[in-house]
C-alpha positions in Angstrom: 6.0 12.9 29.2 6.8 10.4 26.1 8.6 11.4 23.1 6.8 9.2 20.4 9.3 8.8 17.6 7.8 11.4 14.5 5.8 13.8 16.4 7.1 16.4 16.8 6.1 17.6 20.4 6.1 15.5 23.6 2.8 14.2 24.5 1.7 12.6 28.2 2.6 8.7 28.0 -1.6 8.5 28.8 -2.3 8.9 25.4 -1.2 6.2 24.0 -4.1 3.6 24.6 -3.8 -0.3 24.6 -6.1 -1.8 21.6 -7.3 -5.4 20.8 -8.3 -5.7 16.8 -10.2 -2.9 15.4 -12.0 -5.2 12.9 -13.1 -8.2 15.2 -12.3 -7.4 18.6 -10.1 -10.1 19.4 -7.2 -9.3 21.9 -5.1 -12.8 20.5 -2.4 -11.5 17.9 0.8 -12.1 17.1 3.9 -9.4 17.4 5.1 -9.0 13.6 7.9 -5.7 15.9 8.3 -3.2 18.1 9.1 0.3 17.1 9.6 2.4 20.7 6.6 2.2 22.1 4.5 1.3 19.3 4.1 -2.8 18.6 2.6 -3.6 14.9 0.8 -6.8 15.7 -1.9 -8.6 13.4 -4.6 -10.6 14.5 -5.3 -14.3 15.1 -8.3 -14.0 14.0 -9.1 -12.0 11.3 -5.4 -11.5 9.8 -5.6 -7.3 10.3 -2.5 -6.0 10.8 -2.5 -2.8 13.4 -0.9 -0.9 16.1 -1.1 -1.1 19.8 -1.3 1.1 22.0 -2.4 4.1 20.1 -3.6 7.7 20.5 -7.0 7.8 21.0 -9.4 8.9 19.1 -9.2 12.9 19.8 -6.0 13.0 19.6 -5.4 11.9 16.4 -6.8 15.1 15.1 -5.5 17.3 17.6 -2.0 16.3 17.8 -1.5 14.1 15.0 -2.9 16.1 11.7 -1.9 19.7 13.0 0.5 21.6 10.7 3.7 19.8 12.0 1.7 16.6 9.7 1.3 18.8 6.4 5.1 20.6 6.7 7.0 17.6 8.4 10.6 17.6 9.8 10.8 13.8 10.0 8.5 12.5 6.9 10.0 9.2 6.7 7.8 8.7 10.5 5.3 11.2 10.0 3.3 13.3 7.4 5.1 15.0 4.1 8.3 18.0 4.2 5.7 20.3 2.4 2.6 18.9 1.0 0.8 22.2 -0.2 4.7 22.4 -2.4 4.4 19.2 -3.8 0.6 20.4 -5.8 2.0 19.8 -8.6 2.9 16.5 -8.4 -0.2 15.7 -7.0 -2.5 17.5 -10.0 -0.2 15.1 -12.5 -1.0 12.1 -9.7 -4.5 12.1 -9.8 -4.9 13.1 -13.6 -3.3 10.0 -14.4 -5.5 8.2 -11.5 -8.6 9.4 -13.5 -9.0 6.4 -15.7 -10.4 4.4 -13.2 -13.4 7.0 -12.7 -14.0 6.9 -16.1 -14.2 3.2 -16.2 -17.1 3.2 -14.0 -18.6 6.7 -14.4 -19.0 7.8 -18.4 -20.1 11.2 -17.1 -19.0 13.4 -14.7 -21.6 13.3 -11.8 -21.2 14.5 -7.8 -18.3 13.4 -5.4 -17.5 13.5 -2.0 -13.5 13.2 -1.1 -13.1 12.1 2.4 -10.0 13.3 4.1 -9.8 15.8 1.0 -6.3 17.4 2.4 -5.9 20.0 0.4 -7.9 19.3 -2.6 -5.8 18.2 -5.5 -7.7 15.3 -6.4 -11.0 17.2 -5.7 -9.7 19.9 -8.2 -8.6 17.7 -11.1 -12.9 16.3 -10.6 -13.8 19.9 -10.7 -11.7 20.7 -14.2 -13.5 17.3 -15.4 -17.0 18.8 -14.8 -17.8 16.6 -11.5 -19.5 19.0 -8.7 -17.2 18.1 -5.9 -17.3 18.0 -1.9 -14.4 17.9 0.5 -14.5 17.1 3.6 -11.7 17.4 6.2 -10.8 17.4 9.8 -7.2 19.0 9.9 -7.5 22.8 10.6 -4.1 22.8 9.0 -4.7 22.0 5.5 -8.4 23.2 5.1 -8.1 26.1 4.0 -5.7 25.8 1.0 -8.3 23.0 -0.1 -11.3 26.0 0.5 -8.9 28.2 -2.0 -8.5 25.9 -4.2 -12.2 24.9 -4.6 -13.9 27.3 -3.0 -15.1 27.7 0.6 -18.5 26.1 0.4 -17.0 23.3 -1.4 -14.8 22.0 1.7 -16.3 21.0 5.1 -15.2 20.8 8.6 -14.9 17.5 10.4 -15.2 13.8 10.1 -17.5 11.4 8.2 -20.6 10.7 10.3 -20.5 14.1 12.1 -21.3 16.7 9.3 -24.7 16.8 7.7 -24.8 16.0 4.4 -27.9 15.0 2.5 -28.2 10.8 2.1 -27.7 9.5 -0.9 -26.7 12.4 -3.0 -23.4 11.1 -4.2 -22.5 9.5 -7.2 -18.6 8.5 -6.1 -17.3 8.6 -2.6 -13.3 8.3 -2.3 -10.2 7.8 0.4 -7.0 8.4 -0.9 -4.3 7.0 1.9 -7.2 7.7 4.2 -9.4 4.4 5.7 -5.9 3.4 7.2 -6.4 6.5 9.7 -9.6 5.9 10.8 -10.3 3.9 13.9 -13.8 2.3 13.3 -13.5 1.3 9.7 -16.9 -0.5 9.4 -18.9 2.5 10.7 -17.0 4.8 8.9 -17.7 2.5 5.2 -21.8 2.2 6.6 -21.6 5.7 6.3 -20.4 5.8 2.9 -23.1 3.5 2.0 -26.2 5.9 3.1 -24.1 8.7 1.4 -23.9 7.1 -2.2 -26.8 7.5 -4.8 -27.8 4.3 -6.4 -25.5 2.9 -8.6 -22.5 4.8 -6.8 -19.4 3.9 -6.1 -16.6 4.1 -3.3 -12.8 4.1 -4.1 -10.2 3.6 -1.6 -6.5 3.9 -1.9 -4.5 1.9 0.8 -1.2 0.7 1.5 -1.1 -3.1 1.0 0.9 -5.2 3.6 1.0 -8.6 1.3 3.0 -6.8 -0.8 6.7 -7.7 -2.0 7.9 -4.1 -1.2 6.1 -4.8 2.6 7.6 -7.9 2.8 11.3 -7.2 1.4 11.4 -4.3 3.4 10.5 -5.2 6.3 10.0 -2.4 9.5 11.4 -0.4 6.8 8.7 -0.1 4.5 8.1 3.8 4.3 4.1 3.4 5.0 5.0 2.1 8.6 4.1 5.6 10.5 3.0 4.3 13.6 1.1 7.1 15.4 -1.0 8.0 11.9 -1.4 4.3 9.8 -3.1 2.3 12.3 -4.3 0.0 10.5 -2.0 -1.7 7.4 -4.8 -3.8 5.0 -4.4 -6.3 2.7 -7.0 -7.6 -0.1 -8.7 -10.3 2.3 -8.8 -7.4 5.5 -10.4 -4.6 3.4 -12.4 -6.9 1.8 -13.6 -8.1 5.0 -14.4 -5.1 6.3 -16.4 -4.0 2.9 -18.3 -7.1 3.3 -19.4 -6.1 6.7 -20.5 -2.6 5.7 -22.8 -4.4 2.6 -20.3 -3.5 0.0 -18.9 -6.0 -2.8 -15.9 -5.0 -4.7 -15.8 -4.3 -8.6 -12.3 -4.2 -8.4 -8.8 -4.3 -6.7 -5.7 -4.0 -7.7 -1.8 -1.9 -7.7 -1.4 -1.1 -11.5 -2.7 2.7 -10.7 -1.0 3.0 -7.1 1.9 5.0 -8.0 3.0 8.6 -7.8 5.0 10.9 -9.1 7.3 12.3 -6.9 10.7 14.4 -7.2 13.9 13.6 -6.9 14.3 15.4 -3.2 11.6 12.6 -2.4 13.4 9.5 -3.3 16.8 10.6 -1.6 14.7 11.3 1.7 12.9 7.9 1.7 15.7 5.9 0.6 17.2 7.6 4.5 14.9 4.9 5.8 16.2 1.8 4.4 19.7 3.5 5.3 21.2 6.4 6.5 24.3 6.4 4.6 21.7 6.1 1.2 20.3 9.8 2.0 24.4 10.9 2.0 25.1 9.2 -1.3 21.7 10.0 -3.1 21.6 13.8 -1.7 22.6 15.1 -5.0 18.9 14.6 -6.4 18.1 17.3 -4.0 19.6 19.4 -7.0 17.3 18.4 -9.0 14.2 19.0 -6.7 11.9 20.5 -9.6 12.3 17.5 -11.6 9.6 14.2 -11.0 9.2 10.6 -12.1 6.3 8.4 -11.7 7.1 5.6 -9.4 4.8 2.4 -8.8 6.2 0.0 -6.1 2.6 -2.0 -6.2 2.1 -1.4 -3.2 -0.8 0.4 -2.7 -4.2 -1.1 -3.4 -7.0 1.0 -5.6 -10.4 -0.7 -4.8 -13.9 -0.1 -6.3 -17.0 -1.4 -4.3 -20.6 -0.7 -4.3 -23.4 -1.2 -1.9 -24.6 -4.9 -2.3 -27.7 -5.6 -4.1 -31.0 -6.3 -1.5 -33.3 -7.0 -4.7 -34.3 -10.6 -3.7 
């Protein structure tokens, strides 16, 4: 048995499974560290960052995203202290996130969330007027999302393995969630038979060209080895959107930030260094209170299918 550094059970060493590049298949890359037994490497290649070895695919779900992910112990290596606490914050998030829907989408119209956790960007949608659609894998989390939005509203399982009628969808979004997913070309070719003419997709990812990736180093707080398995940049996800038949409509941080409380920031600032969580601890005190906070770097992108009129 192998402890893997922010899980918090012991899984058999097996699990963890060599990979060469997820987005080309090349097995030339270079180390950028090691973190236990976890390398972050990027490709010679096709510049994709990613980590080797990795759980497979099964286990992901099973021992990654259980309720250990969603009520976390050790956030800074894995998952959130208490996600379904932190609604709030998330509702004022994603409220604030709706300008770039509205910029492409005048009227409200049907969406699909993948990875919908537990629904709070599905729920603002549904107080906009949009008819909405979650779907997510983690037994965990699923049913707050089905109380929030209602039962029917939330499905089981991952994109490409639940029935759901082609091209129905007018936007299609993943909110810190293409980073999880292993095949990230089949998973955005399913997004494309899914979206109605004229639809969208949004993605929210980490971005590794960042300043805050690069200042920080193996400190940057979206390193979370055994659940980010992939860390993009503009050229990467753009690369893989071209593969799928997508062309972006836009990219950029400016919308990337969150709000998040005070408790938050002492917690993460632990990661950069341990004395920091000692001095900042007072802000736990003030736990109810939030600030919006943009460190540019995540990415928001907007794609569509590419035009096949000749």
């Amino acid at each position: 048995m192998t402890e893997i550094p922010g899980l918090l059970k012991s899984i058999p060493a097996g699990a963890l499974q060599p990979v060469d590049c997820g987005a080309c298949g090349s097995a030339e890359r270079s180390v950028k560290f090691e973190d236990g037994p976890f390398s972050v490497v990027t490709c010679k290649r096709c510049e994709l960052t990613y980590v080797t070895p990795r759980l497979g695919d099964a286990a992901l779900i099973d021992d990654v995203y259980n309720e250990g992910y969603w009520s976390s112990d050790s956030a800074k290596q894995r998952g959130y202290t208490d996600y379904r606490a932190d609604q709030p914050l998330y509702l004022k998030t994603y409220r604030r996130r709706l300008s770039v829907v509205e910029r492409h989408f005048p009227e409200a119209g049907r969406v699909l969330d993948v990875g919908c956790a537990a629904g709070y960007f599905l729920k603002v949608m549904q107080e906009e007027g949009w008819d909405v659609v979650g779907l997510e894998p983690s037994d965990a989390i699923r049913p707050h999302a089905q109380e929030l939005l209602g039962e029917k509203n939330v499905l089981a399982g991952v994109l490409g393995d639940v029935d759901l009628e082609p091209h129905s969808f007018d936007l299609i979004t993943m909110w810190d969630v293409i980073e999880h997913i292993p095949d990230t070309v089949a998973a955005i070719r399913e997004v494309g038979k899914l979206l109605k003419p004229g639809g969208c997709f949004l993605i929210e990812t980490q971005n590794i060209d960042s300043r805050a990736a690069k200042v920080l180093g193996k400190r940057w707080q979206h390193y979370k080895h055994a659940e980010h398995i992939y860390h993009f940049n503009k050229k990467t996800l753009g690369a893989a959107l071209e593969k799928a038949g997508f062309e972006i409509l836009e990219a950029g941080p400016r919308l990337g930030g969150k709000y998040v409380s005070m408790g938050f920031i002492a917690e993460r600032a632990g990661r950069l260094h341990p004395a920091l969580s000692f001095v900042l601890s007072p802000l736990n005190l003030m736990r109810n209170l939030s600030i919006y906070v943009n460190l540019y770097d995540e990415l928001i992108v907007v794609a569509r299918p590419r035009s096949t009129d000749s």
